[in-house]
C-alpha positions, 0 to 999 in steps of 0.5 A, spaced: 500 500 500 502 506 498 504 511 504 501 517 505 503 523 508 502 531 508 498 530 501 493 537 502 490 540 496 494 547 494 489 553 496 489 555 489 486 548 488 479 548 485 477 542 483 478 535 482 479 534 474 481 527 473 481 521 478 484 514 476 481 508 480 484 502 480 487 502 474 490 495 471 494 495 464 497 490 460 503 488 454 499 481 453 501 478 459 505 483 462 501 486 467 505 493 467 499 498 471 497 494 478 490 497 481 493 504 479 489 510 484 491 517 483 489 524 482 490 530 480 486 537 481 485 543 478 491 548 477 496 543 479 503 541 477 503 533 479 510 529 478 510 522 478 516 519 478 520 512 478 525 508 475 526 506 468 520 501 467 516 503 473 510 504 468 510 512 468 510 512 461 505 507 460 500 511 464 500 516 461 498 513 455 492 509 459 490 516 460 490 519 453 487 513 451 494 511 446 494 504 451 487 501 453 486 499 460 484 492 461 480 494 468 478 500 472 476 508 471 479 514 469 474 520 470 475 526 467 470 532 469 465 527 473 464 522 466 469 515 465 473 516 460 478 509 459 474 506 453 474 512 450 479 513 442 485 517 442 483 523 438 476 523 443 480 525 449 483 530 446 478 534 443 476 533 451 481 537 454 488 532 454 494 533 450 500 530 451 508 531 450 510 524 448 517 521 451 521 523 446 519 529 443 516 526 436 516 532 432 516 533 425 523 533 423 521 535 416 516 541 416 517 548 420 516 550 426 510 553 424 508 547 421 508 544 427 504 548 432 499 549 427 498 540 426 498 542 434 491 545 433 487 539 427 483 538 432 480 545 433 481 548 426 473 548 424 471 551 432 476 556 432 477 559 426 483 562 423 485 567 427 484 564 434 489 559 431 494 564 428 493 568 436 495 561 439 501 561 435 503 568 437 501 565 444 506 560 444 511 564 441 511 568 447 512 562 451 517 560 447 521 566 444 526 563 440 521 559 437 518 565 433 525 566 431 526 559 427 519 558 425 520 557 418 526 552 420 525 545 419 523 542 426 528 536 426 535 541 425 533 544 431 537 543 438 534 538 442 531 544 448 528 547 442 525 541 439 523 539 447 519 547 446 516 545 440 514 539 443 510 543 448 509 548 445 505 543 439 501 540 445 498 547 448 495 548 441 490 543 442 488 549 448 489 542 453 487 543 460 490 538 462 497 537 459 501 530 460 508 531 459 513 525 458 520 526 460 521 533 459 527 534 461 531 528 457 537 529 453 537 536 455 542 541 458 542 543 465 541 551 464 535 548 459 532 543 463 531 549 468 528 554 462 524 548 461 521 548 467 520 555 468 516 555 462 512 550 465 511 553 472 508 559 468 503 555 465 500 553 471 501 561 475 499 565 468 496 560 463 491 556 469 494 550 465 494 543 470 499 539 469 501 532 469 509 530 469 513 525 469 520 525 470 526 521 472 530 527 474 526 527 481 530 533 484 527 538 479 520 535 479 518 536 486 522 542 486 516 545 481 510 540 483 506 540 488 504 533 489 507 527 488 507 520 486 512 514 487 511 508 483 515 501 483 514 497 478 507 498 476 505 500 484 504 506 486 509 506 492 508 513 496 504 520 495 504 526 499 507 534 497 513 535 493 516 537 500 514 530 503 517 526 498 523 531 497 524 530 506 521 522 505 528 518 506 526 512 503 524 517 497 531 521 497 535 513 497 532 511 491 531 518 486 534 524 490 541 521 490 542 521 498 544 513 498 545 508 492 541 502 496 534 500 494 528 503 497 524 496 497 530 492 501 
């Protein structure tokens, strides 16, 4: 059972926006998500954080509906959504910032964020669009300045941003980020995280992380989760989890020893 501690909802919080219950989710025969419950409330930085193979990716794509879950419930505003398409949950408020970045490499800049709104085109219109793309150049300064440069020639913080800035074109609630910070360097980790710290104070956006650099996470977030080889293992707020020394043996870098031992 996961250990709970200090796990009070930040007095900014309004509202509960998404609750998994029970989640289970296999690769064949591989259970990968064991009973899976969290939460994450409105204008919230939530952090997950956990070993390579944990399953932190994996439940982000059972959230967004890419990997289906065998059992359980995910509710967003107050209507289950597990069994839901992809592309629906989108349309729903969710977007997500693969592992990875996987932009498009051989369109522009510009190209990519405006695929970032596909699914907003017909209900926004073009110059709510062509204001949502200067938007994320203002978060994003330098994207406005290589935005006719071929996304795949750019360095891996810029492609990151462009990554970011794509998903935030579908006008998400809720964005899922994962992995933000892999590959990068550390004065562009730290600008990365920044920005995300500013769509939750200026944006009112709610977001989702996971992150293996566990230091950096809870420094921003305000809760956290720990999950272990697909279990959720603890939860609290970022600063529990930060002072929690089997949390700081496993992820902070106090001591090499394995937490579970």
């Amino acid at each position: 059972m996961p250990k709970f501690l200090n796990t009070e909802i930040p007095k900014f919080v309004f509202k509960i926006m998404l609750t998994l219950k029970n989640i289970n989710t296999f690769y064949g025969e591989l259970h990968v998500l064991k009973n899976i419950s969290l939460h994450v409330a409105e204008g919230e930085i939530v952090a997950l954080i956990g070993a390579n193979g944990a399953g932190k990716t994996t439940l982000l794509n059972t959230i967004s509906g890419i990997v289906a879950a065998e059992t359980g419930h995910i509710v967003w505003d107050g209507s289950d959504i597990v069994r839901l398409s992809a592309d629906a949950i989108v349309r729903l408020g969710i977007s997500q910032v693969p592992e990875g970045r996987q932009i498009f490499g051989p369109l522009s800049v510009l190209d990519n964020l405006k695929l970032g709104a596909y699914c907003r085109f017909r209900s926004a219109g073009k110059q709510q669009i062509e204001a949502d793309i200067n938007r994320m150049y203002g978060l994003f300064p330098r994207l406005h300045e290589r935005r006719e440069q071929l996304a795949g020639t750019l360095s891996g913080g810029e492609q990151q941003m462009v990554a970011i800035a794509r998903s935030l074109m579908c006008s998400p609630r809720l964005l899922l980020l994962d992995e933000p910070s892999m590959g990068l360097a550390p004065l562009v980790v730290s600008e990365i995280f920044k920005t995300i710290a500013r769509l939750r104070d200026e944006h009112r956006t709610t977001v989702f992380l996971v992150e293996q650099n566990a230091k950096m996470a809870l420094k921003y977030a305000d809760r956290g989760y720990v999950i272990e080889t697909g279990k959720i293992m603890f939860e609290g707020s970022a600063q529990y989890l930060m002072e929690n020394p089997e949390v700081q043996r496993a992820y902070l870098g106090k001591q090499k020893k394995p937490i579970w031992e």
